[in-house]
Residue, then its C-alpha position, 0 to 999 in steps of 0.5 A: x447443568x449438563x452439556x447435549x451435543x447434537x452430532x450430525x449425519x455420518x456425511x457431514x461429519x466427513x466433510x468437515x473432517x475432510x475439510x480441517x485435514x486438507x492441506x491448505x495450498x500456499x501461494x507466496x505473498x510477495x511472488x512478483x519480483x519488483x515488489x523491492x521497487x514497490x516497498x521503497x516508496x512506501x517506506x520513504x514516504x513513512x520516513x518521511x512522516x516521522x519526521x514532519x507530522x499531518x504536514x507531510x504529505x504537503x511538504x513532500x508537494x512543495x519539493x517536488x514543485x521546487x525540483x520540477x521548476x529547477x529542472x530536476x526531473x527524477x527528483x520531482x518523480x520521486x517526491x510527487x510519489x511519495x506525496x502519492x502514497x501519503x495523500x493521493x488526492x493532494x498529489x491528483x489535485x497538484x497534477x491537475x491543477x497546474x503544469x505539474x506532473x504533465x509528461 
């Protein structure tokens, strides 16, 4: 069986071998310089998760209620974030439905 290969018009021809050869312009992924504080919940809350399962995200809620009411206010920040990242939704439902989370 034989292969026919329709070539198009000189110009279109130009275009895309203008558009293969062009270097492509590089923007760096991570140019923001916080992006260390950013990464640092994300990784504590997969910790986090290896290490209690499906029930994470509730436990992580039940700590930070547990630091909220003994006054531990960084704390409480801490683990009402990482139950953020795992089930964002837990977390809004916690701040709204109780004295939790108000500043």
């Amino acid at each position: 069986m034989s292969v026919r290969i329709a070539v198009g018009s000189h110009q279109e021809c130009a275009v895309v071998t203008r558009a293969l050869t062009m270097p492509q312009i590089r923007v760096p992924a991570n140019d923001q310089d916080d992006c260390r504080t950013r990464e640092l919940p994300l990784r504590e809350a997969l910790l986090h998760f290896a290490a209690h399962g499906l029930s994470a995200a509730e436990r992580a809620r039940e700590k930070a209620e547990r630091c909220f009411f003994a006054g531990n206010r960084r704390d409480y920040l801490h683990w009402m974030e990482i139950c953020r990242v795992l089930d964002r939704r837990m977390a809004d439902f916690a701040s709204r439905s109780s004295i939790l989370d108000r500043r």
